[in-house]
C-alpha positions as CSV (number, residue, x, y, z in Angstrom):
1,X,-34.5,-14.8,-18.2
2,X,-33.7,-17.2,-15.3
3,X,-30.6,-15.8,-12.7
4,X,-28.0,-17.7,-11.1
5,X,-26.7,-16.6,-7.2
6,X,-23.0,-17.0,-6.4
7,X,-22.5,-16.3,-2.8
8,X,-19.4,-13.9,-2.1
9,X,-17.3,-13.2,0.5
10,X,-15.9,-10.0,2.2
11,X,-12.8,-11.6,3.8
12,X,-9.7,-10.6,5.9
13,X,-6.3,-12.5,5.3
14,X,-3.4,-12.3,7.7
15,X,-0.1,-13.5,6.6
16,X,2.9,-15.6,8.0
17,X,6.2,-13.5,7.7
18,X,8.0,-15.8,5.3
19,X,11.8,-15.3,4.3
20,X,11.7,-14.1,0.9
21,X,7.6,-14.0,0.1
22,X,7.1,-10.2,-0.2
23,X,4.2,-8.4,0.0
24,X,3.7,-7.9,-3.5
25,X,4.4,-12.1,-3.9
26,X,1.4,-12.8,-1.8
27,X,-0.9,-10.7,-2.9
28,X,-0.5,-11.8,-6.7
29,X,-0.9,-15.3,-5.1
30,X,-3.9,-14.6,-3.3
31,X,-5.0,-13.2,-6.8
32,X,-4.3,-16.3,-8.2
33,X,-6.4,-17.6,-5.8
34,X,-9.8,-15.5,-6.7
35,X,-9.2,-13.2,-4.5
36,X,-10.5,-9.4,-5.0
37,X,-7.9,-7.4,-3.6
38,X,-9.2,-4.2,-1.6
39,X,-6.7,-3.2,1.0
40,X,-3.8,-4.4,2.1
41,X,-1.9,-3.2,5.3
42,X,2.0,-4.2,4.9
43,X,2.7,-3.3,8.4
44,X,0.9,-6.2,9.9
45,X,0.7,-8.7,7.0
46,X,-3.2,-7.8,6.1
47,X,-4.8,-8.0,3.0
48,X,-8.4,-7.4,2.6
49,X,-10.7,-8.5,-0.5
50,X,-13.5,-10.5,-1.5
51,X,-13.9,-13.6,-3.0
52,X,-16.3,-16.5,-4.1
53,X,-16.9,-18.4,-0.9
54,X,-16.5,-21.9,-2.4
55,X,-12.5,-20.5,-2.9
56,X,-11.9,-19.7,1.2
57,X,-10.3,-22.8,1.6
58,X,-8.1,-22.7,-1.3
59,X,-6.6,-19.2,-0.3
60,X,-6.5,-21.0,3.4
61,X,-4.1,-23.7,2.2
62,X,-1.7,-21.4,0.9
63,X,2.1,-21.8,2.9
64,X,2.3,-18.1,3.5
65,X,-1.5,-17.2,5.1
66,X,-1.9,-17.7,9.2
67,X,-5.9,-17.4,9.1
68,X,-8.9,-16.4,7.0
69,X,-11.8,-14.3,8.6
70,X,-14.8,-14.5,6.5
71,X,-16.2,-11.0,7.6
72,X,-19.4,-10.9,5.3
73,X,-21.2,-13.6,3.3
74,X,-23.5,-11.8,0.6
75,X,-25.2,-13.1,-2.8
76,X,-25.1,-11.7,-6.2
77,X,-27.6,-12.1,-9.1
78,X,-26.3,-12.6,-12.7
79,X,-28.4,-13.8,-16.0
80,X,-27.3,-17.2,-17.1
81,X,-25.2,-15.9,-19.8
82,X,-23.2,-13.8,-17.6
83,X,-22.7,-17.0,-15.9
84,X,-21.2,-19.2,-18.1
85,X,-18.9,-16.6,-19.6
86,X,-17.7,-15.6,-15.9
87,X,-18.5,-11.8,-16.4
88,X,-18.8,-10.4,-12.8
89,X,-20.1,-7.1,-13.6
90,X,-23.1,-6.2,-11.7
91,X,-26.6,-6.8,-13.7
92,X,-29.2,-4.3,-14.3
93,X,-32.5,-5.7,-12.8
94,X,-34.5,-2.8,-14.4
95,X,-34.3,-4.6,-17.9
């Protein structure tokens, strides 16, 4: 069975203070977006995920985010029907 690579990103965002966007706003947002959410830091308008890389510069054009820093590029392996159904769970090469 053939695999198919999508190339992920370990990424930092750091957020414009916007009247009225909350923290819980943006982070649903940057959801939204295809963003993995892994920590967020509230105190300086962090969040930290991953994400496909291909979707950077969506989450880049949103109002409410000052800058991106792509931190860590990596690739993942899934069989082709784990590709077209969009199942990111992590695929058992000893098969």
């Amino acid at each position: 069975m053939s695999k198919a690579e999508e190339e992920h990103s370990d990424v930092v965002v750091v957020l414009v203070d916007q009247p009225g966007m909350t923290m819980a706003d943006a982070i649903e947002q940057l959801k939204s977006a295809g963003l993995e959410v892994s920590d967020t830091d509230g105190d300086n308008d962090v969040v930290e995920g991953t994400i496909l890389t291909a979707k950077i510069g969506a989450i880049k054009k949103l109002t409410f985010v000052k800058y991106v820093r792509d931190v860590f590029d990596y690739y993942s392996e899934k069989d082709d029907e784990e590709a077209q159904s969009g199942d990111l769970d992590d695929v058992d090469d000893a098969r």
